[in-house]
C-alpha positions in Angstrom: 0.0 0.0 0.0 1.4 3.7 -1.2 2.0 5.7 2.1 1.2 9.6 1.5 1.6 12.8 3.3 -0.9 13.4 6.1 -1.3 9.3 6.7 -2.2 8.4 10.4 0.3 5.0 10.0 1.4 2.1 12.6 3.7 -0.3 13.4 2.8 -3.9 13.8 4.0 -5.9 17.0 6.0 -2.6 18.0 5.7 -1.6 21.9 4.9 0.7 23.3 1.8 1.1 20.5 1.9 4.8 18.7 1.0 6.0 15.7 2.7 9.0 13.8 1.1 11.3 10.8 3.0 11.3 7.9 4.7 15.1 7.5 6.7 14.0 4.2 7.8 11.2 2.1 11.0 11.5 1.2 11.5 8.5 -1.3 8.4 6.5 -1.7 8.4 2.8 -0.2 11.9 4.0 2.0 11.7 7.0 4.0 9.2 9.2 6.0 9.1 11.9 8.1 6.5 11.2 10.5 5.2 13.2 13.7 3.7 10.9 16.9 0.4 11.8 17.9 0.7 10.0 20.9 4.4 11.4 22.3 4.3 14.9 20.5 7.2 14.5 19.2 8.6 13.7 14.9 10.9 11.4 13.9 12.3 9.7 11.1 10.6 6.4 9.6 11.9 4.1 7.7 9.8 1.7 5.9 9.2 -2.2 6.3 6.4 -3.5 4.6 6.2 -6.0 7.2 5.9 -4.1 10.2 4.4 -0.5 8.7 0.8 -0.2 8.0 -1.9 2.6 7.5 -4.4 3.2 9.9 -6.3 6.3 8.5 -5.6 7.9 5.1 -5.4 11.7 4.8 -5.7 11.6 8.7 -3.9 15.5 8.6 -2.8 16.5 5.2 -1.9 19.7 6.5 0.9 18.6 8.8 4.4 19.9 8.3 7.7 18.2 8.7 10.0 19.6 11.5 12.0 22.4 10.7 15.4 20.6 11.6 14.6 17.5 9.5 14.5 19.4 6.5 18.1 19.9 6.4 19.2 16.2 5.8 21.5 16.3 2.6 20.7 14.0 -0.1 24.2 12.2 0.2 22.8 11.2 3.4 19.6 9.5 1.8 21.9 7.6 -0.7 24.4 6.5 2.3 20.6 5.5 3.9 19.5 3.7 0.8 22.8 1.6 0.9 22.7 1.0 4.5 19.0 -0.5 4.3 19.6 -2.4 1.0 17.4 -0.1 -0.9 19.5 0.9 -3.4 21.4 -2.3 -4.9 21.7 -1.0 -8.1 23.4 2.4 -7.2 26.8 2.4 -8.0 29.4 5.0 -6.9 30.9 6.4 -10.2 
């Protein structure tokens, strides 16, 4: 299932329970920004498809991303894609 912006997602068998809106995808099917309604706080999500799950779509499609997570470089997505076995296929030139 396509996670968007302003998603209400979960985590399966993940304690203790919470649920964060999404605030921003950053590369479909690997990386979220995602705020907890249930600790007030955001964080950084990165998807499993066996674990992650929607609860409500367009729960809050106005949400915003933190401030301070908007500053991650794209290098440091690439090293991310690498490090979770995302990105097989990239190569460094």
């Amino acid at each position: 299932m396509k996670i968007n912006k302003g998603d209400l997602v979960g985590f399966k068998d993940v304690e203790p329970a919470n649920a964060y809106v999404i605030t921003k995808v950053v590369r479909e099917d690997r990386f979220y920004f995602g705020y907890s309604i249930i600790f007030k706080r955001h964080r950084f999500i990165v998807h499993d498809p066996e674990k992650l799950y929607v609860i409500c779509p367009e729960y809050d499609l106005d949400i915003e991303p933190d401030e301070s997570m908007r500053t991650i470089s794209t290098e440091m997505y690439d090293a991310l894609d690498r490090l979770f076995g995302f990105a097989e296929d990239l190569t460094d030139d």
